[in-house]
Structure formats: C-alpha cells, structure tokens
N, C-alpha and C positions, 0 to 999 in steps of 0.2 A: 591561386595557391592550391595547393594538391589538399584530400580529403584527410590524411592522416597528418597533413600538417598542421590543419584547424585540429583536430581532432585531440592532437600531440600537445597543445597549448596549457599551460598551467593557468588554476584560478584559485582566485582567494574563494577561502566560503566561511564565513564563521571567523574568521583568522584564522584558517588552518589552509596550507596551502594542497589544495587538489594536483595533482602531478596531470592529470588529462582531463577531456570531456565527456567520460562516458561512467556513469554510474549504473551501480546496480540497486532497481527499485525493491522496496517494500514490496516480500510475495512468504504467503502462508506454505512454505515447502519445506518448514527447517523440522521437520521429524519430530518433535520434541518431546522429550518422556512424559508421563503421566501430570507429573505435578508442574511441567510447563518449565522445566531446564532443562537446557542444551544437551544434546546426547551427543555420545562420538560421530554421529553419520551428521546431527547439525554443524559440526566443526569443522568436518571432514569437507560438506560441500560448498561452505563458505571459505572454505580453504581454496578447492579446487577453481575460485572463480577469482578468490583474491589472486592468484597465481596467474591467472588465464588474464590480468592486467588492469581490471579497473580502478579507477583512481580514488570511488567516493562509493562507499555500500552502506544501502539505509536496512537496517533491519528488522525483519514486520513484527509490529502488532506487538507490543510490551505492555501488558493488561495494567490497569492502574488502579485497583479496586474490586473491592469482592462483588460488588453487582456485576463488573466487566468478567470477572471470572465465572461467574454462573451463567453468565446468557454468553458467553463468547462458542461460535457455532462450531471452530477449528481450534487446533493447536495454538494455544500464544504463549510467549514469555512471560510469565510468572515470576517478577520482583521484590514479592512480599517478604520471600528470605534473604536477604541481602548478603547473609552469608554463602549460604545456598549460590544463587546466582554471583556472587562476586568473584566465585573461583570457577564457574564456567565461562561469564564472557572475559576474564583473564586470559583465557585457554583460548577462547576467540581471536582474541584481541593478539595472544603470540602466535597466531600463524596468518595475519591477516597485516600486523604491520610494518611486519619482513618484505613484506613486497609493495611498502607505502601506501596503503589504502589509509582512508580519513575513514571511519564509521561514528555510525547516526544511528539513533534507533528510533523506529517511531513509536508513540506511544497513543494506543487507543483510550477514549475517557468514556466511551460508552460504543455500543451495535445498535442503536436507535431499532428500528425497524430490521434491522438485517439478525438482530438479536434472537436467542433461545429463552423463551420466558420458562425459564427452569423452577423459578421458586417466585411467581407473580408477574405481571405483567412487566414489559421491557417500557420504557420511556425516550421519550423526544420532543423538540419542540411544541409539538402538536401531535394527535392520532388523525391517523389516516390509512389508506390501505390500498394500492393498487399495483400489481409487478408484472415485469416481461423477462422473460432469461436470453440468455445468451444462444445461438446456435448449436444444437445435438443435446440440449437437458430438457428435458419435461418435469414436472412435479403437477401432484395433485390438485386440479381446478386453477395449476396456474399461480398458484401462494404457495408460500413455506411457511411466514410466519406470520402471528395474530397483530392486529392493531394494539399498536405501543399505547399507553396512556401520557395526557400531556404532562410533562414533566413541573414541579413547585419549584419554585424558588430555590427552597432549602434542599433540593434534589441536585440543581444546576452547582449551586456552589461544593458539595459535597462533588460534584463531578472534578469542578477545579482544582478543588484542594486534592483529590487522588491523584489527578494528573499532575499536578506538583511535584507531589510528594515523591512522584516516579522518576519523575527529572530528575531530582536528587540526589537518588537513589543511582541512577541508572549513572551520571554525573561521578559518586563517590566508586561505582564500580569500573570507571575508567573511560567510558563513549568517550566520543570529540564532542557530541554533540546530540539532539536531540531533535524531534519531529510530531507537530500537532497531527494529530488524522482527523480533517473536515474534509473528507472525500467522498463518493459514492453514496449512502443514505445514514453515515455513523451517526453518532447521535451530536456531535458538533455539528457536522454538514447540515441536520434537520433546521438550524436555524437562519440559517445564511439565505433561502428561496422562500420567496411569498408562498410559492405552492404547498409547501410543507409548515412555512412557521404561519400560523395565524395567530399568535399570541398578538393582548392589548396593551401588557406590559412594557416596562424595559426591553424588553428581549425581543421584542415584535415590531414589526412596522418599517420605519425609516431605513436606510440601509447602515446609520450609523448605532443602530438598536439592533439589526441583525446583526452586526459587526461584534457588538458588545462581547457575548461569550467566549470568541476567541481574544479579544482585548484583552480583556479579566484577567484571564489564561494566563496570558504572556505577562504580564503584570507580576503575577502571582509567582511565576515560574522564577522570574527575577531576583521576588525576594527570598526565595530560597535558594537558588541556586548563584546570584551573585551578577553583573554585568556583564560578564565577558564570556558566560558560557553560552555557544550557539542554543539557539532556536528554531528552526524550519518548520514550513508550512504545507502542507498536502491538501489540496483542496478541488474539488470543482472549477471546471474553465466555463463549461454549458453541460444543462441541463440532456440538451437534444428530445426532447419527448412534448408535448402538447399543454401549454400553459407553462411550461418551464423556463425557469430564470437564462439569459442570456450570461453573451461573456461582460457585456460593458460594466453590468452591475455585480458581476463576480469581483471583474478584477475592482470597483470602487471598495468591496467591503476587503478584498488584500491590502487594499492601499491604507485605509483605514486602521489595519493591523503590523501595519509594516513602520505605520509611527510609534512602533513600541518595538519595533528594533527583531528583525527578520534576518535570518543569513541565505535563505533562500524562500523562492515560491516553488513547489512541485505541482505542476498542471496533474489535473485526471480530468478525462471524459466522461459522460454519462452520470445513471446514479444506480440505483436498486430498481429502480423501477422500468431502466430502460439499459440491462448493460449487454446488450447488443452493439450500443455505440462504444464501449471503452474494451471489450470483447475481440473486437476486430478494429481497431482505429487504424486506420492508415494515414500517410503525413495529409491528405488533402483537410482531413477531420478537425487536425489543431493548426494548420497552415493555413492553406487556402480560404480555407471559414474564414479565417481573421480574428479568429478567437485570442490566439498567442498574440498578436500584433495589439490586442485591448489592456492588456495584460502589460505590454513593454511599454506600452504610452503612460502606464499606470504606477509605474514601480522602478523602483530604482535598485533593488539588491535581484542580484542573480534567479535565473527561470529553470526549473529544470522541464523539458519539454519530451515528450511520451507518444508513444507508437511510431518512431522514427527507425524501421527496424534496418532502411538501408543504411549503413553509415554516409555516402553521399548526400544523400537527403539531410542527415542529421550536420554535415558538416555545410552544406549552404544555408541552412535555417542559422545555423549560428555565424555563420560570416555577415550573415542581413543583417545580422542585431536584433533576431527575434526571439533568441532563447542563447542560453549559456552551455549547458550540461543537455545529452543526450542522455535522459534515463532508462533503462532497458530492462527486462523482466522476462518475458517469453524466450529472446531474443537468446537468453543467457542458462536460459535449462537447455537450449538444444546446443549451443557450442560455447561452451566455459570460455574458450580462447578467442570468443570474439574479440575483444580490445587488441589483444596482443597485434592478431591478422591483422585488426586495421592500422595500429599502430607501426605494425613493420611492412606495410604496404601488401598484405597478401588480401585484402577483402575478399577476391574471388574465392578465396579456399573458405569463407567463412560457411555452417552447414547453417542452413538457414530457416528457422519457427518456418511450419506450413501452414500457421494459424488453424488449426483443424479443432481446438479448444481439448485436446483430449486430455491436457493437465489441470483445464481448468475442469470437464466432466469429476473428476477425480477425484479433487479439490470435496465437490459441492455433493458426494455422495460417501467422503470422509473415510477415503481410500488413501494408503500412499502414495505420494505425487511420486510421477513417473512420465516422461516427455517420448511423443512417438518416433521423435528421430534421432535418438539418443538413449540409446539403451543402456549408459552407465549413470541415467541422472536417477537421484533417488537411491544410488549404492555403491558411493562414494565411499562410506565408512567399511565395504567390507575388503579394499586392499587386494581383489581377484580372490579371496576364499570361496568358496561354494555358500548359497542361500542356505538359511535353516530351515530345520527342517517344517518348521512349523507351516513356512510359505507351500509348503505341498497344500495345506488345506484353505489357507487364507485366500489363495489367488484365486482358484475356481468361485469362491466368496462372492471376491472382490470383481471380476470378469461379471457374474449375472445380476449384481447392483449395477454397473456400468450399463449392462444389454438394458435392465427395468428401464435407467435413468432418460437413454437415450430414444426411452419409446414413448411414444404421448398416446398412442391405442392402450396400453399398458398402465399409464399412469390414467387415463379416462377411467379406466377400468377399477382401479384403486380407490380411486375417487365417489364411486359411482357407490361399492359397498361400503365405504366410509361413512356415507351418509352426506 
C-alpha cells in the first residue's frame, strides 16, 4: 500500500474521528500576548497548518495554576480567564474546524526542573540537578535552573486539582479534548523514573506508586469533566541518559494509567537532562530501539509516535502496528502543507526541517520562533504587510542573544564572572 494511503486512513481518538495520520504536536511557537491569550499571529499560524491538512493539532502548554504561571519559562495559555480565553480559542477553533481538524490541548501542572523559580523554589518529585542541551545552545556552567525542592503532599494534589480545573475549563471553551504533560523533566514526568522520584511515600517506589500521580489526575479529571471527555497522555518512552529509566517500565506505568481510560499515548524522547536525544530523534531512536514496540505490547488505545520526519518511515511504522498517528513538530514550521503533499502524493515537494535547532536556539533564549527554511513561519499574522517598525531594533537584539547563546567560550565567560 502506498505511503499516503496509510497515511489517508481515518482513526477514532477520543470518540472523535481523526480524518488522517499525521498530527500536529505540542510546540511553544504560538506568539501569545503578555497575559497568555492567543493573539492574531497565534491564530493565524494554526490556521495556516490547519489548512496545510492535519487531521489532529495538540496545543502547547495551557498553564493550570498560578505556580505554573510564575515558573513557566515561555509563552503559555493562560486559562484562568475563562472569559478571556473562551472567545480566543473560539476564534481558534473557527479557522481550524473548517478544514476538520480534531484539537487537544495540552495542559501543563507544573516545569519541575525545567521551571523559573520566580517567587521560591520550583518543585518535583524529588530535588536533583544535572543537564545537557541540545546541539548549538550553551548556557552558563551547563544549568539554567536551581534544584527544585521535593514537592508535599498538599503541593501534588493542589497540582491535580489545577490541572482539573483546566480540563474544565479548557472543556467548557470548546477543545475535543485534552492532554497530561509527563514528558521531558515537567513536574509530572519527575515521578514516573527512579532517577528522579526517590520518594518513600505513595508517590515513590513501585511502578504502580510512580504511576499514582497521573492516575489521580485522570480520576480527577473525570469527575469534573464527565466520562466521555477525551484525555491524552504525553509522556517519556526512554530516558536515554545513564541510570535512566527504560522503555519496559515507561510503557508499564502507561499501562497502569491507561486503566482509567486514555484516548491516546503521545511518545517523547529524552528528558531535561539529556535533550539531545529528543532534539534530533530520528525514526531509528523510537523504532529500532524497540522502545515503540514496549509500548504496543503494553497498551491498547492509540500511539502517537515522533521524529518520523519522512512520511515513508511514518507510514511503515504504522502499517507494522507500531504506532497510529505520526506526530510532527519541526516538520511543520518548515512546510505547513506537509499533510496536504503527502496526502495528494507529492511528498517529494515536501521542504524538509534540516534539523539545525535554530527554532529550538530561539525558543531557549525567548526570541520569536522563526524556522531557517521557511521565512514566513513566525509571520503568518501579517498578511504580506511590511514588519513594524519596532523589529528594526528588536532583531539586531534578538540576532546577538542567538550569537552569546550559541557560544560556550561566551557563556564560559559569563559564567566565570558570575561567580
């Protein structure tokens, strides 16, 4: 069977029916005003990609709580106004389901480690403290941020109940559906790895006590939002870094959570401490490993599966029965119309991420996202008008944060009269 005919195939998710296999993942690129709503250019480029064919868009990072709004390090959605937010992602939501997109939103309950201790220390499982970056970013000695402290009791459930609350929230403003974040080193994912959770409690130990927190969750979410409203999960497949948790025991503690009623699993690679590996994943990383394959023996509702940036690749991994959904992220700042291509057989035309991180350098030095081979991503909302004028002084800015970010002589340097 030809690649865009797997690819063309509808899937249930949630009860909502996906018209193809290729979503668009959770990425911190939607512009967002000051107080964390949608602006025209957020609308504008989830327009341009609802358009450009995908079947299913998750969308990043919807804070769930005022600790998650003072340590969040980028732009996120900000829910707290319900009124506020209800007539932006409405606005979302009519240019996005005109061309039958399902959206999701994912909802962060905490930055564990990856967090801005703006007003006291950040929390997670456990404190701990060691990082590696990505290819072309340096920061000072190597860290960004201070060791989280380990999170109370009465800290973990006030996590639940905001991420609840969001669901609700997020729920009464119209989503299909929603999205846990235990990916990378958030403050969910802190508990799922021996590496990270040493707690004695509940919360510690076995894998069905790592499990627990997202259980809860989902529990919780339940009873405010009702049976039938999806729930998805973003999580860790492998650690990939030294003493880190494999896939067997990821995918048990999914499984674990998937008895409280999952409409998908969304694989990620790596963590904070190592995202070199989810940075540059190529299909060998979630394929070959056999990480995806611990995960399909484990689980029964839908995989979505990541760094599959050929669609070939993405379409044989799902004919094996290793994954469902081809999620895409890089893939989709550099050619909006990738689906479309592969959907109407032109893959070749597709212009293709050269992995080089320059959206993610960007990202991490809290620049406008902007993709090197695609000079309209990031200015979607201006319609071919001319920049303002303000960008005359911004870019030169923005250009010698990038030159610092990308220098480790530079950042030694920084470092050194830091103290």
């Amino acid at each position: 069977m030809n690649t865009n005919e797997i690819l063309s195939r509808p899937i249930s998710i949630g009860g909502h029916i996906v018209k193809n296999r290729i979503a668009q993942g959770p990425m911190a690129v939607l512009d967002l005003a000051p107080d964390g709503s949608p602006t025209a250019q957020t609308i504008a480029f989830l327009e341009e990609r609802a358009r450009g064919g995908v079947g299913l868009m998750i969308l990043s990072g919807a804070i769930s709580g005022r600790r998650v709004r003072e340590e969040t390090p980028y732009g996120s959605l900000d829910v707290d106004a319900p009124d506020r937010f209800t007539d932006r992602l409405s606005e979302i939501l009519a240019v996005t389901r005109p061309h039958g997109v399902i959206v999701f939103c994912e909802i962060v309950g905490g930055f564990g480690r990856m967090g801005v201790p703006r007003h006291g220390p950040t929390i997670a499982a456990s404190g701990m403290e060691e990082d590696a970056f990505p290819e072309g970013v340096a920061v000072p000695g190597g860290k960004t941020m201070p060791t989280p402290h380990e999170a109370t009791v009465e800290q973990i459930r006030q996590v639940q109940e905001d991420i609840a609350q969001t669901a609700l929230r997020l729920k009464d403003a119209g989503a299909d559906g929603v999205e846990m974040a235990a990916h990378m080193s958030y403050f969910e994912a802190s508990f799922l790895t021996p590496r990270t959770n040493r707690r004695t409690d509940r919360y510690g130990g076995s894998v069905t006590n790592r499990a627990r927190m997202l259980v809860e969750t989902r529990r919780l979410i339940r009873e405010y939002c009702g049976p039938d409203f999806p729930v998805g999960l973003r999580m860790t497949c492998s650690e990939r870094i030294a003493g880190g948790q494999g896939a067997e025991e990821y995918a048990a503690i999914a499984r674990e959570v998937e008895r409280e009623g999952l409409a998908y699993v969304a694989l990620s690679v790596g963590c904070y401490e190592n995202m070199r590996a989810g940075s540059k994943t190529r299909t060998a990383d979630v394929i070959g490993s056999g990480d995806t394959a611990a995960f399909r023996k484990a689980l029964s509702c839908p995989i979505l599966l990541t760094g599959l940036h050929d669609p070939s690749q993405a379409a044989a991994a799902i004919e094996s029965g290793l994954g469902d959904i081809s999620m895409l992220a890089r893939p989709l700042l550099a050619d909006p119309q990738y689906a479309n291509k592969v959907m109407e057989g032109r893959a070749d035309e597709i212009v293709r991420c050269n992995e080089c991180n320059y959206c993610l350098r960007r990202l991490m030095v809290n620049v406008p996202m902007r993709c090197a081979v695609n000079a309209q991503m990031g200015r979607e909302g201006r319609q071919g008008s001319p920049p303002p004028l303000r960008r005359a002084v911004e870019r030169p800015i923005e250009l010698a944060k990038l030159a610092v970010a990308s220098s480790r002589t530079v950042m030694a340097v920084v470092m050194k009269f830091a103290g």
